[in-house]
PAMAR-692132 format. One line per field, with one value per residue: z, x, y of N, C-alpha, C in turn. Coordinates in steps of 0.2 Angstrom, whole numbers. Layout:
! residues N
nz <- (Z;...) .
nx <- (X;...) .
ny <- (Y;...) .
caz <- (Z;...) .
cax <- (X;...) .
cay <- (Y;...) .
cz <- (Z;...) .
cx <- (X;...) .
cy <- (Y;...) .
END
This chain:
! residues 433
nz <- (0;6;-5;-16;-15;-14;-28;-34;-28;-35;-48;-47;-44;-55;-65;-63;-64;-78;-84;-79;-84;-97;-100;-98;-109;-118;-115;-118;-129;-136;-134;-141;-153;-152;-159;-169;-178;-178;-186;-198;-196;-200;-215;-223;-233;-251;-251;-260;-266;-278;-289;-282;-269;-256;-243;-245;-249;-234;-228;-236;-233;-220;-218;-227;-219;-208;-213;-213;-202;-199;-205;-200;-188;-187;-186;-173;-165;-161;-156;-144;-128;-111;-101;-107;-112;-106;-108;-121;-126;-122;-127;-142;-144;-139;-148;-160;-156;-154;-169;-170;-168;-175;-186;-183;-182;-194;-212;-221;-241;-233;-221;-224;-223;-209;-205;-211;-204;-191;-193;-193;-181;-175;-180;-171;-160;-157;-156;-147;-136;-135;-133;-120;-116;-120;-123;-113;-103;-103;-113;-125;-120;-116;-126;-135;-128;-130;-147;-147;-143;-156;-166;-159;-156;-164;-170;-160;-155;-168;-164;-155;-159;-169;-160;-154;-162;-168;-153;-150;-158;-161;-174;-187;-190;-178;-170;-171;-162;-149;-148;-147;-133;-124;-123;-114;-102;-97;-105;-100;-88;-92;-95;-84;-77;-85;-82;-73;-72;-69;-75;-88;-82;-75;-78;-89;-98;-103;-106;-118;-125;-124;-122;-131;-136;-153;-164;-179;-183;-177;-182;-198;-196;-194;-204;-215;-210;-210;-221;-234;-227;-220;-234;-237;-226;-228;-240;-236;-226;-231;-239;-229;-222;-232;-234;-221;-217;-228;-227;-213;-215;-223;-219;-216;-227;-235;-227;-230;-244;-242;-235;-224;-216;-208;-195;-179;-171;-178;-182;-169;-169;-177;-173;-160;-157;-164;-160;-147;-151;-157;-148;-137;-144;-151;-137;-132;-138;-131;-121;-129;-125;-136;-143;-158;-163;-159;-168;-180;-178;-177;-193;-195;-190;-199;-210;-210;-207;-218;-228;-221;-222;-241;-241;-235;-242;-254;-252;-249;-262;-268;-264;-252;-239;-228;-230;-214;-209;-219;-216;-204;-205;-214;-207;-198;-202;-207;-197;-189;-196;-196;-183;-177;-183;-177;-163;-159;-169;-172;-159;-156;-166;-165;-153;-156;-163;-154;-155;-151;-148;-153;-156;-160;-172;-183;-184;-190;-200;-209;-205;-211;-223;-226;-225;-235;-244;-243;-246;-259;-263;-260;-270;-282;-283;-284;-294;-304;-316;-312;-311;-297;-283;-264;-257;-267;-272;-260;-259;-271;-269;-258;-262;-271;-265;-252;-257;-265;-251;-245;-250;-251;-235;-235;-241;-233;-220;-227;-227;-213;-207;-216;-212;-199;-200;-202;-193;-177;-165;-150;-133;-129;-117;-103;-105;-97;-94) .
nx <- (4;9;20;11;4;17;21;10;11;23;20;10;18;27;17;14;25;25;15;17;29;24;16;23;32;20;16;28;31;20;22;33;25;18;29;30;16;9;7;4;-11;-16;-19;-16;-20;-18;-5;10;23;35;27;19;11;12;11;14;27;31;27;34;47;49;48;59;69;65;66;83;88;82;91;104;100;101;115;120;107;110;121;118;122;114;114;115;102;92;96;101;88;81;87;87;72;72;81;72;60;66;69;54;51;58;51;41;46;52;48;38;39;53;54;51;63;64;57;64;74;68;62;74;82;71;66;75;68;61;68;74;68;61;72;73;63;63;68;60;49;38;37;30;15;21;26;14;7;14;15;3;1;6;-4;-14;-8;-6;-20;-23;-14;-15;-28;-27;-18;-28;-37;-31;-31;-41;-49;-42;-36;-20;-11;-8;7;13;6;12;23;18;9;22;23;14;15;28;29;21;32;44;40;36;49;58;50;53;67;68;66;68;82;82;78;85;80;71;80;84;72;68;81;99;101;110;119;125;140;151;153;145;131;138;137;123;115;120;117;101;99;89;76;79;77;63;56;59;52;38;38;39;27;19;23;23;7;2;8;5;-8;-9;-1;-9;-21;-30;-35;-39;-49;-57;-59;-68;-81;-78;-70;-72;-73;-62;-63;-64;-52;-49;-60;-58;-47;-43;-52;-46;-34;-37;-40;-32;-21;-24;-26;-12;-6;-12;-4;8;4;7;18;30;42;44;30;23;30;27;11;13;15;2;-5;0;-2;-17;-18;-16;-25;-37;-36;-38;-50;-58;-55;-60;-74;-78;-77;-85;-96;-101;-100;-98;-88;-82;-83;-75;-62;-57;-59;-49;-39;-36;-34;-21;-14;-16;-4;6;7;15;28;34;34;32;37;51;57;52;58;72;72;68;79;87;94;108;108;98;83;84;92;89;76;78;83;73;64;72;71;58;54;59;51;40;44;44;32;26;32;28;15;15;21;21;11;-1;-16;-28;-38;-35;-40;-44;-32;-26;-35;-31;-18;-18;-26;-16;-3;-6;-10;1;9;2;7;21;21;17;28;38;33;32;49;53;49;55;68;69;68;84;89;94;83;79;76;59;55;46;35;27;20) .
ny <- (-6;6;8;9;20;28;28;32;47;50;50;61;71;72;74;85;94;93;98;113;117;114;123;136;134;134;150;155;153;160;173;175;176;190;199;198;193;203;213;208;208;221;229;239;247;254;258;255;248;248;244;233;227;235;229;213;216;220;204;197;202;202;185;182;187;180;165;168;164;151;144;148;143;128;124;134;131;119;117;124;127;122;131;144;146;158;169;170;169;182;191;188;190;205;210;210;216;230;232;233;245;253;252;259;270;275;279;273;267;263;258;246;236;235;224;215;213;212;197;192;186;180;166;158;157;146;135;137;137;124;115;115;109;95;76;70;60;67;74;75;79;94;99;100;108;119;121;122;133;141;139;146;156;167;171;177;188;194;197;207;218;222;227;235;246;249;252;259;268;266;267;259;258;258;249;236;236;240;231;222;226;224;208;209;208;192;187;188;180;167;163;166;153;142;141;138;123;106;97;84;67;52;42;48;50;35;31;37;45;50;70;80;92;95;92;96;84;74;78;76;62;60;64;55;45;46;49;46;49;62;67;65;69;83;89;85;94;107;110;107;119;132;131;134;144;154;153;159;174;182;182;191;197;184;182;194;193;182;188;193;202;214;209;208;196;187;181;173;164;153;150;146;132;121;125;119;105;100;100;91;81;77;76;64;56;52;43;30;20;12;18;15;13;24;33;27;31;45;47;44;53;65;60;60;73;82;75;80;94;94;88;97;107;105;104;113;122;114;117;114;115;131;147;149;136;129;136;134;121;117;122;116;101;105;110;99;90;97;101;87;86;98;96;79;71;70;67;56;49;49;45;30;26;27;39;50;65;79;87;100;100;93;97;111;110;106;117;130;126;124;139;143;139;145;159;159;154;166;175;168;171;184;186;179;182;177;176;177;178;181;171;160;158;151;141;131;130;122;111;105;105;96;82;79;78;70;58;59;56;42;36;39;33;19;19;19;10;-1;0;-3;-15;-18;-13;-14;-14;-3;-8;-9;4;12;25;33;48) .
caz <- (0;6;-14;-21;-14;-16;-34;-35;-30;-39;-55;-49;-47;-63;-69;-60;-68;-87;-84;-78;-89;-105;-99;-100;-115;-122;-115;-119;-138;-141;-134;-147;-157;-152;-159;-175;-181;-178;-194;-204;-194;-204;-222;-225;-241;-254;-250;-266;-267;-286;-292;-278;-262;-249;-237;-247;-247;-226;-228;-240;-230;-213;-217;-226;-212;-204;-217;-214;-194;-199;-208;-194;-183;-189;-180;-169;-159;-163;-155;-137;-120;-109;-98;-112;-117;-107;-112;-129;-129;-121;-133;-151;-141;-139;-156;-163;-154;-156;-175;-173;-166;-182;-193;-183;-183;-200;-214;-229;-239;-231;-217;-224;-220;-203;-205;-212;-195;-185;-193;-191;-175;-171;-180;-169;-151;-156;-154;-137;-130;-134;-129;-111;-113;-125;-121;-106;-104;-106;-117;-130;-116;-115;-134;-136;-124;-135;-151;-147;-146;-162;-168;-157;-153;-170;-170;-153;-156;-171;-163;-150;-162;-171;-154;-151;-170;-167;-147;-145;-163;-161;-179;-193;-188;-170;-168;-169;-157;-144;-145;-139;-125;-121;-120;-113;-93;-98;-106;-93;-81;-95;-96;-77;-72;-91;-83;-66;-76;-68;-80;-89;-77;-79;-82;-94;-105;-104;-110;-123;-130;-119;-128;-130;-142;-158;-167;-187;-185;-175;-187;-204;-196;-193;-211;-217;-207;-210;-228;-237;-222;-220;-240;-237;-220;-229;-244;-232;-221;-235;-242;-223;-222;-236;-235;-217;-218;-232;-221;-206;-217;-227;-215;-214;-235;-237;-223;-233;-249;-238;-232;-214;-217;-204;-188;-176;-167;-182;-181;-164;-168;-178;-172;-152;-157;-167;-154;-141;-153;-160;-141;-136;-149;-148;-130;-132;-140;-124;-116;-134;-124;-137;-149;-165;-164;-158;-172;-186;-176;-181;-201;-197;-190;-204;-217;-209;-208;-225;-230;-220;-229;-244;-242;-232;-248;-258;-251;-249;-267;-273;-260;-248;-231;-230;-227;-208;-208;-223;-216;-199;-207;-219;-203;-192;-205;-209;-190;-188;-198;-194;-177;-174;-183;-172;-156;-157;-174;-173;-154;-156;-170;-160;-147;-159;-165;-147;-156;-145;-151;-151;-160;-165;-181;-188;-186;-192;-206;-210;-205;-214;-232;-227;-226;-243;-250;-243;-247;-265;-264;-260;-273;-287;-280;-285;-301;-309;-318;-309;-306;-292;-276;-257;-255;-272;-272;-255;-262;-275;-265;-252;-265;-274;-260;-249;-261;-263;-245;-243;-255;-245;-229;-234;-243;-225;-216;-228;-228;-207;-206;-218;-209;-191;-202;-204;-183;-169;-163;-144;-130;-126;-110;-99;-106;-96;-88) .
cax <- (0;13;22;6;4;21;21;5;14;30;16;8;23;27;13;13;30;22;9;19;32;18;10;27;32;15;16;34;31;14;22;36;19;17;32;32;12;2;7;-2;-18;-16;-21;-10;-23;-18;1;13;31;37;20;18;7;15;10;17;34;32;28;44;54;51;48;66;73;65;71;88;87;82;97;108;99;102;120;118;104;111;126;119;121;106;116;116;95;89;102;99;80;81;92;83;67;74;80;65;56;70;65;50;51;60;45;38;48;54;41;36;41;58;53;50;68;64;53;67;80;61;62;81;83;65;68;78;67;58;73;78;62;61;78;69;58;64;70;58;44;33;37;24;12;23;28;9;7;21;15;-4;3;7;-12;-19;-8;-6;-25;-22;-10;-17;-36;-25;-17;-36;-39;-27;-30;-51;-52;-36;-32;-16;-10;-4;15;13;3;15;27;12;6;26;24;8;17;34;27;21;38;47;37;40;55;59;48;57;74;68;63;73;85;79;80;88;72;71;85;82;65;70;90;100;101;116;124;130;148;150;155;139;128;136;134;116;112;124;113;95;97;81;70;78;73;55;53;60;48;33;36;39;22;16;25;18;2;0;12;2;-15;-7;1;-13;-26;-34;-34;-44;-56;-60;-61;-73;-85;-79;-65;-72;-71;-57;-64;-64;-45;-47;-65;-58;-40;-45;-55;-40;-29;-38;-40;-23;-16;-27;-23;-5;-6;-12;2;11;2;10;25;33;41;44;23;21;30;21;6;14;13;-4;-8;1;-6;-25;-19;-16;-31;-44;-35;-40;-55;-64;-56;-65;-83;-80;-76;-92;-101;-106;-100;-98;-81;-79;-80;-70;-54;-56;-56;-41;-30;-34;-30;-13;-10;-15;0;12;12;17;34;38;32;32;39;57;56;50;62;77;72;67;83;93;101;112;110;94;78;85;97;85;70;78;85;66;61;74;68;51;53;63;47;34;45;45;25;22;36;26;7;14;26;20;5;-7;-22;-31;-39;-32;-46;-43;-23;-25;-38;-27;-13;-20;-28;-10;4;-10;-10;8;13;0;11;28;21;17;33;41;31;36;55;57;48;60;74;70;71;89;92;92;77;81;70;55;54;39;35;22;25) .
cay <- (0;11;9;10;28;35;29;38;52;51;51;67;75;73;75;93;95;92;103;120;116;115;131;139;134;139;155;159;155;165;180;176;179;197;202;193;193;210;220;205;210;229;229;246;250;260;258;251;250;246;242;229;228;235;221;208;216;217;197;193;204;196;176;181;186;171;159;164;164;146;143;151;140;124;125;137;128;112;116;129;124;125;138;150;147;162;175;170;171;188;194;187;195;210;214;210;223;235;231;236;251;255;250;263;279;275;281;268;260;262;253;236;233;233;218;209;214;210;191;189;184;176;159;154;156;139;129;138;136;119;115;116;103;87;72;67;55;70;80;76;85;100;100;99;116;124;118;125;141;144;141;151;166;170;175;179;193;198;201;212;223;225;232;241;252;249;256;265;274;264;268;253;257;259;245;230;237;241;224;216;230;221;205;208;203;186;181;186;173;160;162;161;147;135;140;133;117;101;94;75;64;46;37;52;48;28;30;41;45;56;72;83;97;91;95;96;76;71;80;72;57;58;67;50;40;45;54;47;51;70;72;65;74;92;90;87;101;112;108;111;128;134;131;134;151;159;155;165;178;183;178;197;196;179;185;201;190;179;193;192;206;219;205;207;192;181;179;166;161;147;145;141;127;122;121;113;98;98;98;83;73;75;75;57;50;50;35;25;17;10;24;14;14;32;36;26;36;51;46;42;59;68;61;62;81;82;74;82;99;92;84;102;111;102;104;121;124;111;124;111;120;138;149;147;127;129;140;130;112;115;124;109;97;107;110;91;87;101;99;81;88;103;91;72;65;70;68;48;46;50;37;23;23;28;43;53;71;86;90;106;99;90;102;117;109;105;125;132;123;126;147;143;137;149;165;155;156;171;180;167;173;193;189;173;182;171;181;175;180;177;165;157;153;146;133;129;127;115;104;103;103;91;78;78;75;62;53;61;54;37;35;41;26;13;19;20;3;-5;3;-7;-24;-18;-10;-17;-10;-4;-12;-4;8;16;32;38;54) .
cz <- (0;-3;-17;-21;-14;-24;-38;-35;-31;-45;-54;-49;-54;-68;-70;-66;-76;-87;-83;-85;-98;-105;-100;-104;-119;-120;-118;-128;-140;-139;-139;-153;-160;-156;-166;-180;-181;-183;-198;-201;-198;-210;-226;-232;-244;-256;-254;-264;-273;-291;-287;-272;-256;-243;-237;-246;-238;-226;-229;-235;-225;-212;-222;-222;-207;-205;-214;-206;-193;-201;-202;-188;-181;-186;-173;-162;-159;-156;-147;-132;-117;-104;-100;-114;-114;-110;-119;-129;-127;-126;-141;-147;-144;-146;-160;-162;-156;-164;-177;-172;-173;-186;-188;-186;-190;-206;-221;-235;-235;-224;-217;-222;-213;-201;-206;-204;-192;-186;-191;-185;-172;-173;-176;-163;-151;-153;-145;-132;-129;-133;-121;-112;-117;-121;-114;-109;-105;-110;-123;-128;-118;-122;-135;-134;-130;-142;-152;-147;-152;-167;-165;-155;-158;-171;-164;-155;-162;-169;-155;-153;-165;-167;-153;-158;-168;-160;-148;-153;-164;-168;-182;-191;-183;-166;-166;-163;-152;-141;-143;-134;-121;-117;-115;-105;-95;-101;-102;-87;-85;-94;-87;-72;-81;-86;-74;-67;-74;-75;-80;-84;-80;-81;-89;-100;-107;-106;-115;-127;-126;-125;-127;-137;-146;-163;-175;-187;-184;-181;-192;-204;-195;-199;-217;-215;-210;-218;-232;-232;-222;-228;-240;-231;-224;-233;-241;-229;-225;-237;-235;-223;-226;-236;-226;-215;-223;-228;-218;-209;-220;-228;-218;-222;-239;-233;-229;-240;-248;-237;-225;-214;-210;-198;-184;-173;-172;-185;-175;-166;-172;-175;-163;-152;-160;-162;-149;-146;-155;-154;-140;-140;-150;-143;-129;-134;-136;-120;-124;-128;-129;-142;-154;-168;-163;-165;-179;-184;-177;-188;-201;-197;-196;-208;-214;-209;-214;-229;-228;-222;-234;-245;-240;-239;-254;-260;-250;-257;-271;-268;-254;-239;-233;-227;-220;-205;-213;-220;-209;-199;-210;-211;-197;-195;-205;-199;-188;-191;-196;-188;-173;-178;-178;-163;-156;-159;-174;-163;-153;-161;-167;-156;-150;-159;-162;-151;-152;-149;-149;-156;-166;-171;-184;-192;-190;-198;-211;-211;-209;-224;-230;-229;-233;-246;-248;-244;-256;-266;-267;-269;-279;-288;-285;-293;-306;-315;-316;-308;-301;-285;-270;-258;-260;-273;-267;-254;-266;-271;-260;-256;-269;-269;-255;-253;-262;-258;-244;-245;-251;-240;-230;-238;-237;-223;-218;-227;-219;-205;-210;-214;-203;-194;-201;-198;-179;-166;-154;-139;-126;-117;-110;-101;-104;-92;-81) .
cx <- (4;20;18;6;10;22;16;8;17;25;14;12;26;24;11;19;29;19;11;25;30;18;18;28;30;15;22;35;24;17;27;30;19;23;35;26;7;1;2;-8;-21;-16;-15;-13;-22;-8;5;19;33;33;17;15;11;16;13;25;35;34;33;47;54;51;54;70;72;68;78;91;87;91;104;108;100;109;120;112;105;117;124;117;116;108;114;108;92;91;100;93;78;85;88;78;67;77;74;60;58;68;60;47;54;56;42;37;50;48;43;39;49;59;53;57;71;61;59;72;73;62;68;82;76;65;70;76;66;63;77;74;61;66;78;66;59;69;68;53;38;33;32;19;15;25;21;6;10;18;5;-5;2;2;-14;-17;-5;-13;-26;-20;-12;-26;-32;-22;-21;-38;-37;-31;-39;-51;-48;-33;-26;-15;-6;3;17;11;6;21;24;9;11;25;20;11;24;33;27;28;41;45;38;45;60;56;52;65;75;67;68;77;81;82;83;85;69;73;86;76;65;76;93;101;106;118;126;134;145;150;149;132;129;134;126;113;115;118;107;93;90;76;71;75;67;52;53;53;42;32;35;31;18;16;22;12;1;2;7;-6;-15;-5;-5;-21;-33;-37;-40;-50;-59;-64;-67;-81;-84;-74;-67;-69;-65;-58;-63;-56;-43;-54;-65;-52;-40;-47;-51;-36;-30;-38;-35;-19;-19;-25;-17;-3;-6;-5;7;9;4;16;32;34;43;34;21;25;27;14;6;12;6;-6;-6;-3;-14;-26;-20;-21;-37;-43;-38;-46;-61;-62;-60;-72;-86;-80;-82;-97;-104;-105;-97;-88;-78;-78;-75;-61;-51;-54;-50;-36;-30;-33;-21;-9;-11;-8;7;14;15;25;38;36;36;37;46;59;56;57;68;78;72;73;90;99;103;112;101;90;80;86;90;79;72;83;79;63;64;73;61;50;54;55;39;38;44;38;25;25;30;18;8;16;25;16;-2;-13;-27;-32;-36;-34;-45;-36;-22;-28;-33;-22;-12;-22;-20;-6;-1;-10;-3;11;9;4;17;28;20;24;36;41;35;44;56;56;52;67;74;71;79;95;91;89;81;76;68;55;49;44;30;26;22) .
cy <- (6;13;12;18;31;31;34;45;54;54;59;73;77;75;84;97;96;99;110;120;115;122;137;140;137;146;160;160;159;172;182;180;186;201;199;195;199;213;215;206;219;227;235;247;255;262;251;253;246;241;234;232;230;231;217;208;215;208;195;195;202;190;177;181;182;166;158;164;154;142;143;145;132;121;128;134;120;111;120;124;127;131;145;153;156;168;176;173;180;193;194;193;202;215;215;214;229;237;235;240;256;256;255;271;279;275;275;272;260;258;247;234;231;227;214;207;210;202;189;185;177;170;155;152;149;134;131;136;128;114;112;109;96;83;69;64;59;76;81;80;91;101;101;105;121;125;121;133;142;144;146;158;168;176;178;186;198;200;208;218;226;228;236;247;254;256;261;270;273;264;260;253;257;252;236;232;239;232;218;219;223;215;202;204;196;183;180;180;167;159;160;156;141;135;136;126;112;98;85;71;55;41;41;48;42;29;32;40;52;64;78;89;94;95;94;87;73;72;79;66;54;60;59;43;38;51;54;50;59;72;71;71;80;94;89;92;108;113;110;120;134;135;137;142;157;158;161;171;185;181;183;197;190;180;189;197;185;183;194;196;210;215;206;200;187;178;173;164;154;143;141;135;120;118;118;107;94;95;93;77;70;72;67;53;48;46;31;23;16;15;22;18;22;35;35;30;42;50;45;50;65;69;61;68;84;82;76;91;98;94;91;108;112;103;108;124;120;117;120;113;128;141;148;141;126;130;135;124;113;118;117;105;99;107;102;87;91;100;93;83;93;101;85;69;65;67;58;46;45;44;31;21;26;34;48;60;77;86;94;106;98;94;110;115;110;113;129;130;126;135;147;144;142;158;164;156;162;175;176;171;180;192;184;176;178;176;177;178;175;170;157;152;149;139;131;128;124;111;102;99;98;84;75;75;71;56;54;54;46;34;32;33;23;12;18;12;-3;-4;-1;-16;-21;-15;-14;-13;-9;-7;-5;-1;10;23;38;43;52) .
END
């Protein structure tokens, strides 16, 4: 009796531990948000620069400057010690505001190039922040918290900065740098309840793969290692990124083109519901034990993201649901699939096959291609001659790249599952938290 109760509450402990360490997570990446997505909440009508939308060039210029943040980060978070994470994230942060203090005082178009400085840096928080939490038996939980964010405080941030310009007259270039003030408090408490965060414990690392900083050598031997799976993963994420990026970019654009243009609210009115599903779902895959199957359950959840993209594209285009079951179903498909990568599936893969190294390479190998291919959209959307409305390219571009990575992602499957005929699978460990 007296076991049975302190394993009970060894479990709540832990379970306490998931759950403040989730909430952190989520907190410290949506406030990333505030300082990243408010300007696409502005239209800025009426404003060209060299027969282009003014807006667009904003977009380009700061998911380049993210792109090459990815790039940067690809090393750079592959390689930092956890000593160094808050320093760092206070620092990215903080240029990033600085940024966009710039875009304020600095008058159009000449200010777009603060957008680019604005994205520089912000690439990189995702890997600092989840630095803090990988490699434990709950991290699908707290990767699930983290990874909820970035559905919902995108429309989050951006229904604060409609605020701010609605109630308070907070002008178009005023407006994103108003709305990081708003969230600088909140990061700060993230920030100092993740660096309170116990390090992986030894049942951690045995359930999982211990996980350490990796050198130029460690990192060709894992590109050596697992080179068809990195080109199937890139080509699906890409294909995620894409779609999912010009959603959120270009959100305020497809509204209008919709009839729901004036709304502030209709910025979270689909994405909350959103991310509670997406968190659950993922959430669950933390009671799988065994992580070869937790990660063939990723490929499931992919491709069902993929698919249920599709599938609401579709029936929105025969006319058989209307715009807001439309834009809802396609971003929980896409978030259904996007987030078991920046969560679960590099996370599981790691352990399946006991590799000793970090998320971060892998994933920002993945992110870095992906900005490639949504800065690649957007320049085709303005300069291909395509004529087409927001609403229009973004159908088109979900039934295309959806179909595509369904195909990606069962490839994946077949290839990881032949790969264990040829490993010595390791022996399964208890993964609950």
């Amino acid at each position: 009796m007296r076991v049975a109760s302190w394993l009970s509450g060894q479990y709540r402990h832990r379970m306490a531990i998931n759950l403040l360490a989730g909430g952190a997570a989520f907190l410290a990446y949506a406030s990333m948000y505030a300082f990243r997505k408010p300007f696409t909440a502005a239209e800025f009508t009426g404003l060209h620069f060299a027969g282009v939308d003014y807006k667009v060039w904003l977009v380009i210029a700061q998911v380049f400057g993210y792109m090459l943040s990815k790039v940067r980060g690809i090393t750079w978070i592959a390689e930092m010690q956890r000593q160094n994470r808050a320093r760092a994230l206070a620092g990215l942060i903080g240029f990033s505001w600085l940024a966009l203090l710039g875009f304020a005082l600095i008058p159009a178009p000449w200010n777009i190039a603060c957008l680019f400085l604005n994205g520089l840096p912000l690439g990189m928080v995702w890997g600092v922040i989840f630095g803090y939490i990988e490699g434990r038996r709950g991290t699908e939980l707290m990767g699930a918290f983290m990874c909820a964010s970035f559905i919902v405080a995108s429309g989050v941030v951006k229904t604060v900065g409609k605020y701010l310009m609605v109630r308070y007259g907070v002008s178009e270039f005023w407006m994103p740098f108003a709305t990081g003030l708003v969230f600088v408090p909140p990061l700060c408490l993230a920030t100092w309840m993740l660096e309170r965060l116990p390090a992986p414990s030894a049942e951690d690392m045995a359930a999982r793969s211990a996980r350490m900083p990796m050198d130029a050598k460690s990192r060709s031997a894992f590109l050596a290692r697992f080179l068809p799976a990195v080109v199937m993963i890139v080509m699906a994420y890409i294909a995620l990124t894409v779609m999912r990026d010009f959603r959120d970019n270009f959100a305020a654009e497809i509204w209008a083109d919709l009839g729901r243009g004036n709304s502030a609210a209709v910025f979270t009115q689909t994405e909350v519901p959103i991310a509670i599903a997406v968190l659950l779902i993922t959430a669950c895959t933390m009671a799988v034990r065994d992580n070869f199957k937790a990660l063939m359950l990723n490929h499931v959840m992919i491709f069902g993201g993929f698919a249920i993209a599709l599938i609401t594209t579709w029936l929105h285009g025969m006319g058989l649901i209307d715009p807001v079951w439309w834009v809802g179903g396609s971003g929980f498909g896409l978030y259904l699939a996007y987030v078991p990568y920046n969560c679960t599936f590099f996370e599981r893969m790691l352990a399946s096959f006991q590799v000793a190294g970090n998320v971060g390479f892998i994933m920002y190998i993945s992110d870095a291609s992906g900005y490639m291919g949504s800065v690649a959209i957007i320049l085709f959307k303005e300069f291909s001659g395509v004529h087409l409305s927001w609403a229009a390219f973004y159908a088109s571009t979900v039934v295309a790249l959806s179909s595509i990575g369904m195909l990606i992602t069962l490839s994946s499957a077949f290839y990881f599952k032949a790969k264990t005929r040829r490993t010595d699978m390791p022996a399964v460990m208890p993964t609950l938290a």
